[in-house]
C-alpha positions in Angstrom: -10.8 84.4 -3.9 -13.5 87.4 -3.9 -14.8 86.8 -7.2 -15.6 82.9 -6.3 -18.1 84.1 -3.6 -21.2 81.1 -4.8 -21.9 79.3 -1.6 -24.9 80.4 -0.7 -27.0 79.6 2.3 -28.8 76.5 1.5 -25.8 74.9 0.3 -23.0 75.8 3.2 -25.8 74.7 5.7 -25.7 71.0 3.6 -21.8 71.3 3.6 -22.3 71.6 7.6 -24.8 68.8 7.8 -22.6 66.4 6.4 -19.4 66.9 7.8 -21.3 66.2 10.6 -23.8 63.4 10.1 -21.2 61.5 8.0 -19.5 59.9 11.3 -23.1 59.0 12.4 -22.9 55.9 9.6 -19.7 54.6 10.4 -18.4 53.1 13.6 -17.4 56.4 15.7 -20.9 56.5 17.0 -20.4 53.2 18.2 -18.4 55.1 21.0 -21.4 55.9 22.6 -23.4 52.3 23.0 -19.8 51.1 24.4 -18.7 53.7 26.8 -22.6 54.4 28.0 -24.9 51.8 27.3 -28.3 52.5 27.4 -27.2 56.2 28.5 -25.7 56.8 25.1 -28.3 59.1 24.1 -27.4 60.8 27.2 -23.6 61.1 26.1 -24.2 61.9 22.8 -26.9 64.5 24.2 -23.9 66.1 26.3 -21.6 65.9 23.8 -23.4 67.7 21.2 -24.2 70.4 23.7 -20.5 71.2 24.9 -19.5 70.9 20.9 -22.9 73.8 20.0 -21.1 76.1 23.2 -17.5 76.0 21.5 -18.7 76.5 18.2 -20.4 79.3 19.4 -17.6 80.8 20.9 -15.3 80.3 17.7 -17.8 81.9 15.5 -18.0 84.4 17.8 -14.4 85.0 17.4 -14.3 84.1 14.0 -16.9 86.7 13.0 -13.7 89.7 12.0 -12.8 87.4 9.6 -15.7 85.4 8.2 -15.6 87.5 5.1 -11.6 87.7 3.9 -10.7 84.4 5.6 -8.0 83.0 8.1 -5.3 83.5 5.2 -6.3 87.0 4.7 -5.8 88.6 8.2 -3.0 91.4 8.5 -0.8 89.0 10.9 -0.5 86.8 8.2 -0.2 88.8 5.8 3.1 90.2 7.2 4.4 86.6 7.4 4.5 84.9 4.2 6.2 82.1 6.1 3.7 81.6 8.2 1.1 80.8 6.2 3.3 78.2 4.4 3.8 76.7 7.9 0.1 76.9 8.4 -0.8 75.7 4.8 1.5 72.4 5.2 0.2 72.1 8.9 -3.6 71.6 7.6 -2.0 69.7 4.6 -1.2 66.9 6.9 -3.7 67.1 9.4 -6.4 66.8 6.2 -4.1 64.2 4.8 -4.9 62.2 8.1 -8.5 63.2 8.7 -8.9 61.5 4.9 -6.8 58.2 5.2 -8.5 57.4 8.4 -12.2 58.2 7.4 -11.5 56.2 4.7 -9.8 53.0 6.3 -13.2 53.7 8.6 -15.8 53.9 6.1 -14.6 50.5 4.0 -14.1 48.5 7.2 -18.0 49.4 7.7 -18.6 48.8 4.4 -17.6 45.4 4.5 -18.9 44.8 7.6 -22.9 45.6 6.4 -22.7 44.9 2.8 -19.7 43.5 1.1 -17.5 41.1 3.2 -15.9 39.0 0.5 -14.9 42.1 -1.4 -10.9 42.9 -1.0 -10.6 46.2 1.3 -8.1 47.5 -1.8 -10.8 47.1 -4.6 -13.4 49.1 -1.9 -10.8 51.8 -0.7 -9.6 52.4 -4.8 -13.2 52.9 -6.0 -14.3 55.5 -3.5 -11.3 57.1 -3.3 -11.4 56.9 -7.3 -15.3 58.4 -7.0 -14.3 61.1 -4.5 -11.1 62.3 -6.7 -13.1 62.3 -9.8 -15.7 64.6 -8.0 -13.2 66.8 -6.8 -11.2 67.3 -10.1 -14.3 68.9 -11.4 -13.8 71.4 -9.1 -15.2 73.6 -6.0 -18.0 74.4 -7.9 -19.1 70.8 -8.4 -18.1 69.5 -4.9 -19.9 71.9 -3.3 -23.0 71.6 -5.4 -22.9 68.2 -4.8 -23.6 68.7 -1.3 -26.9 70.6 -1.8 -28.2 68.3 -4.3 -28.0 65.0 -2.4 -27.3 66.1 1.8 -31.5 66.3 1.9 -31.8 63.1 0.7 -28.9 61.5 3.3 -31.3 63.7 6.2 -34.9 62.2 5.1 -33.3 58.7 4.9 -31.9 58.9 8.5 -35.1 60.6 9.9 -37.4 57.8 8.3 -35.1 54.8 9.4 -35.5 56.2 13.1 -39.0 57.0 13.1 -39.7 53.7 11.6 -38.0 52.3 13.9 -39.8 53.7 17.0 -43.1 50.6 16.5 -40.4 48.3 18.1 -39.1 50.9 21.3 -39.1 49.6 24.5 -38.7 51.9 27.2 -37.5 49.3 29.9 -34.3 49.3 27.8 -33.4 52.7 29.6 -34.0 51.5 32.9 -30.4 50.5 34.2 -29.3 54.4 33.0 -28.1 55.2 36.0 -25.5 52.3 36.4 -24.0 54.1 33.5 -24.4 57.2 33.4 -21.0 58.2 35.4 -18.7 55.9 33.6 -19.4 57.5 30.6 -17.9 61.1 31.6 -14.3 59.3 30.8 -15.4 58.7 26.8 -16.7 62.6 26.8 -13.2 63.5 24.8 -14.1 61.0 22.2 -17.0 61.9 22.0 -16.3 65.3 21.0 -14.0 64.3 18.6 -16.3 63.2 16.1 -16.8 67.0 15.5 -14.0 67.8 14.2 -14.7 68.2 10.8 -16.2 71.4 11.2 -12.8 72.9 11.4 -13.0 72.9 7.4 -16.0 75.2 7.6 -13.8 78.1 8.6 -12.1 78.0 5.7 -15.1 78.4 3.2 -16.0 81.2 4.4 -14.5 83.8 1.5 -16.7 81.5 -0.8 -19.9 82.9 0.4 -22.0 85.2 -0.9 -22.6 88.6 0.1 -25.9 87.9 1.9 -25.5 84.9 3.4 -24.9 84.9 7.0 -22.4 82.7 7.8 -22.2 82.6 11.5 -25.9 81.4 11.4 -26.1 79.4 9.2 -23.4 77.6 10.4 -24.6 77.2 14.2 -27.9 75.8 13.1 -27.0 73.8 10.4 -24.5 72.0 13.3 -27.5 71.8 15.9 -29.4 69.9 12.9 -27.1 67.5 12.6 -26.5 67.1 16.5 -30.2 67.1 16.8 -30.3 64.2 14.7 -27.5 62.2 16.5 -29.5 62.3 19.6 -32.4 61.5 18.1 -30.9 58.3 16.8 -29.0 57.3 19.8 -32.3 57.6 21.9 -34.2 55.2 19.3 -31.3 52.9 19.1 -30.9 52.6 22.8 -35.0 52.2 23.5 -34.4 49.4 20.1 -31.6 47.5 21.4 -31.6 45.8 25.1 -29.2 47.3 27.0 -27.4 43.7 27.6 -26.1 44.0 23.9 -26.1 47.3 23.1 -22.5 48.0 24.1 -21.6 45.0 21.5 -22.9 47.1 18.9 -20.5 48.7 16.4 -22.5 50.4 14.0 -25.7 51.6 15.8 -27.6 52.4 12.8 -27.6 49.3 11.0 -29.5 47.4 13.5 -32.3 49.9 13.0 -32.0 49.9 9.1 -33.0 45.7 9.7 -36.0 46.7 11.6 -38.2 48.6 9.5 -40.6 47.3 7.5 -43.8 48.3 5.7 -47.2 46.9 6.8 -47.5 43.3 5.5 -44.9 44.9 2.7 -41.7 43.0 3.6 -39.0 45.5 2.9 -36.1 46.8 4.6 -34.2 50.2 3.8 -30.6 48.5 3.7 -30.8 49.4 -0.3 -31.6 53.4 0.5 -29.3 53.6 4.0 -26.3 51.9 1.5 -27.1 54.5 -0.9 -27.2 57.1 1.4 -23.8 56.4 3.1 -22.1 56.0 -0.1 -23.0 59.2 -1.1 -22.6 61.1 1.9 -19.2 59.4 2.1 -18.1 60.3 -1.3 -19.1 64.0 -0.8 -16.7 63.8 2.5 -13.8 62.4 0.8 -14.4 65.1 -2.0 -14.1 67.3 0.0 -11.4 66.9 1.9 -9.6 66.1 -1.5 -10.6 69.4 -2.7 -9.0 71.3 0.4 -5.9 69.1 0.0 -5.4 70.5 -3.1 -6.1 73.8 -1.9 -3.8 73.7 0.5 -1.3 72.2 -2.0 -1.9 75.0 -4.5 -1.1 77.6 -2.2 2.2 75.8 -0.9 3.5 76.2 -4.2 1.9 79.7 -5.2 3.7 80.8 -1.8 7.5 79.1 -2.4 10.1 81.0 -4.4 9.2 79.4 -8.3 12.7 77.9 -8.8 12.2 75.8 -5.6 8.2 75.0 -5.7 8.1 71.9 -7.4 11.4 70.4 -5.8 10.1 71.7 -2.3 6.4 70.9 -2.4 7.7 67.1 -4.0 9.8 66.4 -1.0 7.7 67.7 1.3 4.9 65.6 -0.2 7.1 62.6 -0.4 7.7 63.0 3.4 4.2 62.5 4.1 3.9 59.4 2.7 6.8 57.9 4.0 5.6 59.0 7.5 2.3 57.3 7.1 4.0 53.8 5.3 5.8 53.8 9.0 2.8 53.3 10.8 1.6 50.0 11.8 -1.6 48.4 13.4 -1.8 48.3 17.2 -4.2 45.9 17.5 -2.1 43.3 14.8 -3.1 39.8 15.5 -1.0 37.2 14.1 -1.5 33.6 13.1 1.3 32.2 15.7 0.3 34.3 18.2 -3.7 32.8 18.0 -5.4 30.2 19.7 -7.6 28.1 18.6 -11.0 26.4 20.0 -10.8 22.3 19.9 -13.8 21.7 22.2 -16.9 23.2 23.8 -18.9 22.4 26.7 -21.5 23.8 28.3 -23.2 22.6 31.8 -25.9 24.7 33.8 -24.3 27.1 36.3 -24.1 27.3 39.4 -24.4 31.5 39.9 -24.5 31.8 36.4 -27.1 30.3 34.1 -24.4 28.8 31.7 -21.3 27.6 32.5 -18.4 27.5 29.4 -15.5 25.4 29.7 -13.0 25.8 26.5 -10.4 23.1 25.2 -8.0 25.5 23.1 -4.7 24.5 21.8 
């Protein structure tokens, strides 16, 4: 691993950037609209914060090792067992991380852009895209991330300045209805940082100069910087009455910008820019899967590798074809709507009475 030490400052600090930002495009950030309303900028705000103070503290912590990595510490060391334990541990966690973000992204996908294409035909092609990218190696995935993360930033930045000619700032005022209730979806909240737990294991890629703590921290505050900063557009955009309907907070700003007496929307660019940012995601959590893979097998006695690392393998897959889907609606158990009517209210201004069958 020493002599593969080519990440240097510009592109680990991309790397960061979109681990981070990539969540932004697809429904997680809808978490904050629903659980805070027009205080969602105030969530996200508080969320990014706490997530800055415990990176801190784990680079902090991290810094004895930011050079040999978490593989290469005496403890392990000692323990070749333990870092097969380890290695299969991130194996499947990574395995999970992917096969969600994935189910995620497509959903969105065919929510903003293609909803008559089959989710199979959307997952296989970028899954397809992001294997084919990884198969050309580190080298390539990482590259990757430096030659197209600036354009994913500028895209987001324009979309929310743009977006500020149509900002109302009434569409704050009932913040402080919310603003308690949202302290339950905090957890959530910080979950969408996750991914930054990959970062600790590029660090023996750097090079000698780069500083990897700080470059690290601030690439992560540029990204949270730019989550708040599109939370508070999108909550002084959107009335607060809807707000907490909204799935996919960026989209509706992406239909409101337009050019002078040049009408144009940035749907084309913001698709372009969440393919790509997604793709480099996948990549790279593909590329750490077989990482981790690799070093499973370097790690087993030879005559039992491929038998153990098959079976091992084969029990991941049959744990995730048990899983099901909570939220399963089916036909029998569906009603459906026969008639409609709809008569002024008496505390309400409509009232809806339904004929189902």
């Amino acid at each position: 691993m020493q002599n593969k030490r080519y990440l240097g400052t510009f592109e680990l600090g991309c790397i960061v950037f979109n681990l981070l930002t990539y969540r932004m495009f697809t429904s997680q950030s809808g978490l904050y609209p629903r659980s805070a309303g027009s205080a969602a900028w105030i969530l996200s705000l508080l969320a990014g914060l706490i997530f800055l103070g415990i990176l801190a503290l784990l680079l902090h912590f991290y810094r004895p090792a930011e050079n040999t990595g978490l593989f290469n510490l005496p403890i392990l060391q000692q323990h070749p067992s333990g870092q097969i334990v380890l290695h299969l541990f991130l194996f499947a966690g990574f395995t999970a991380i992917g096969i969600s973000s994935l189910i995620t992204f497509v959903h969105v996908m065919q929510i903003i852009s293609y909803p008559t294409s089959p989710f199979w035909f959307l997952a296989l092609f970028f899954l397809l895209a992001s294997l084919v990218t990884c198969l050309c190696g580190a080298k390539a995935v990482f590259r990757l991330h430096s030659l197209s993360v600036a354009y994913i930033g500028i895209v987001l930045v324009v979309i929310a300045l743009s977006a500020l000619r149509y900002a109302n700032p009434y569409h704050l005022t009932p913040i402080f209805g919310t603003g308690i209730s949202m302290l339950k979806s905090l957890p959530a909240a910080l979950f969408q940082y996750i991914d930054i737990l990959l970062i600790f294991f590029l660090s023996p890629m750097k090079r000698k100069e780069v500083r990897f703590s700080r470059t690290v921290f601030w690439a992560a505050a540029a990204a949270v910087f730019l989550n708040v900063l599109l939370m508070l557009i999108f909550c002084l955009h959107v009335p607060y009455e809807v707000s907490g309907n909204i799935q996919i907070p960026l989209y509706p700003l992406t239909k409101a910008v337009y050019f002078g007496k040049f009408v144009s929307r940035l749907d084309a660019v913001y698709l372009t820019a969440f393919a790509i940012s997604a793709i480099l995601y996948l990549s790279t959590l593909l590329y750490f899967l077989q990482f981790h893979l690799q070093k499973i097998k370097d790690r087993l006695p030879k005559r039992k590798s491929i038998k153990s690392v098959s079976a091992m393998v084969l029990l991941l897959v049959c744990c995730f074809s048990l899983t099901a889907c909570y939220d399963n609606r089916e036909v029998e158990e569906s009603a459906y709507l026969i008639a409609l009517g709809i008569d002024q209210g008496e505390k309400e201004p409509y009232r809806f009475t339904f004929q189902i069958s």
